[in-house]
N, C-alpha and C positions, 0 to 999 in steps of 0.2 A: 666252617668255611663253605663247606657244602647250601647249608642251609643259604646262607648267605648269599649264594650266588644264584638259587633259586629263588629268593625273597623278589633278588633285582630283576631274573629275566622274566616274573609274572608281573611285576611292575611296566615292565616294557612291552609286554603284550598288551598288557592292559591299554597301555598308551596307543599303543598303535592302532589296536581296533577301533579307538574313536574315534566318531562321524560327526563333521561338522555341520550347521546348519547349512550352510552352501553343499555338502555335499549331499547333504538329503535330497533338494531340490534338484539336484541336477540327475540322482537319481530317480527322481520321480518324472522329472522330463523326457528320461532313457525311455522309461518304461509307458512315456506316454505315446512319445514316438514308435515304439514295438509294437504296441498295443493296434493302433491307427494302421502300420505297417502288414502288421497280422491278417486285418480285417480287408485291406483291397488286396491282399494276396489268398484269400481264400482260406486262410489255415485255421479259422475259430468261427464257428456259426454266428449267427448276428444274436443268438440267446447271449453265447459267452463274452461277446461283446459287452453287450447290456450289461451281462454282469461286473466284468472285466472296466466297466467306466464307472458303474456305481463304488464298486472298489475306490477306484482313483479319487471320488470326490470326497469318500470317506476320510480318506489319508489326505486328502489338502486341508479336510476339516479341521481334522486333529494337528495339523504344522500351524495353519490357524491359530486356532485355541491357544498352543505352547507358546504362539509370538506374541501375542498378545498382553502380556506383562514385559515386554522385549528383553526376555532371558529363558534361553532353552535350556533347562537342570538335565540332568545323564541321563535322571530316569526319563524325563520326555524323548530326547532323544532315542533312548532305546525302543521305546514305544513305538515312536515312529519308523523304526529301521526295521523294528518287528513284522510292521505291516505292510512295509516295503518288502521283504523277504518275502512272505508270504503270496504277495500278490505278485513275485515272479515267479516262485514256484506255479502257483495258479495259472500263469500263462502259457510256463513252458509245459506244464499239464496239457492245459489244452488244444494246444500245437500240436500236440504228439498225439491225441488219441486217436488216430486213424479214423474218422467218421467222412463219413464221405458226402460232400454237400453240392 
């Protein structure tokens, strides 16, 4: 029973943690918008910018590529959520380092 009831609730995590292609893009939107936000509020030098866009066209590439058979498989998806993740981590990094510009 036990088992059983564990079988379901990693089945339903699993469910829930899927990201659809519409939510990709709008999180990439989010983050395009922060990004932009970041940079006329002072908080990221115009290096991390640079960087911080080269990222982003990176990640439009790869939703690109994935659409382009117009069917997104998990593992594309995860890819791409991967490197979304990453380049918020990246941002709130650089938000935060106290550099003084």
């Amino acid at each position: 029973m036990k088992r059983a009831l564990l079988l379901v609730m990693l089945l339903l995590a699993g469910i829930a943690t899927r990201v659809s292609a519409q939510g990709l893009q709008k999180m990439q939107q989010r983050q395009k918008a922060a990004i932009q936000s970041a940079f006329k509020k002072k908080q990221v030098t115009p290096k991390e910018y640079y960087k911080l866009q080269e990222e982003q066209k990176v990640i439009r590439k790869a939703m690109e590529r994935a659409k382009a058979d117009d069917y997104l498989s998990p593992k594309e998806q995860n890819d791409i959520y991967g490197k979304l993740q990453r380049a918020e981590k990246r941002l709130r990094k650089y938000k935060t380092n106290r550099e003084v510009y």
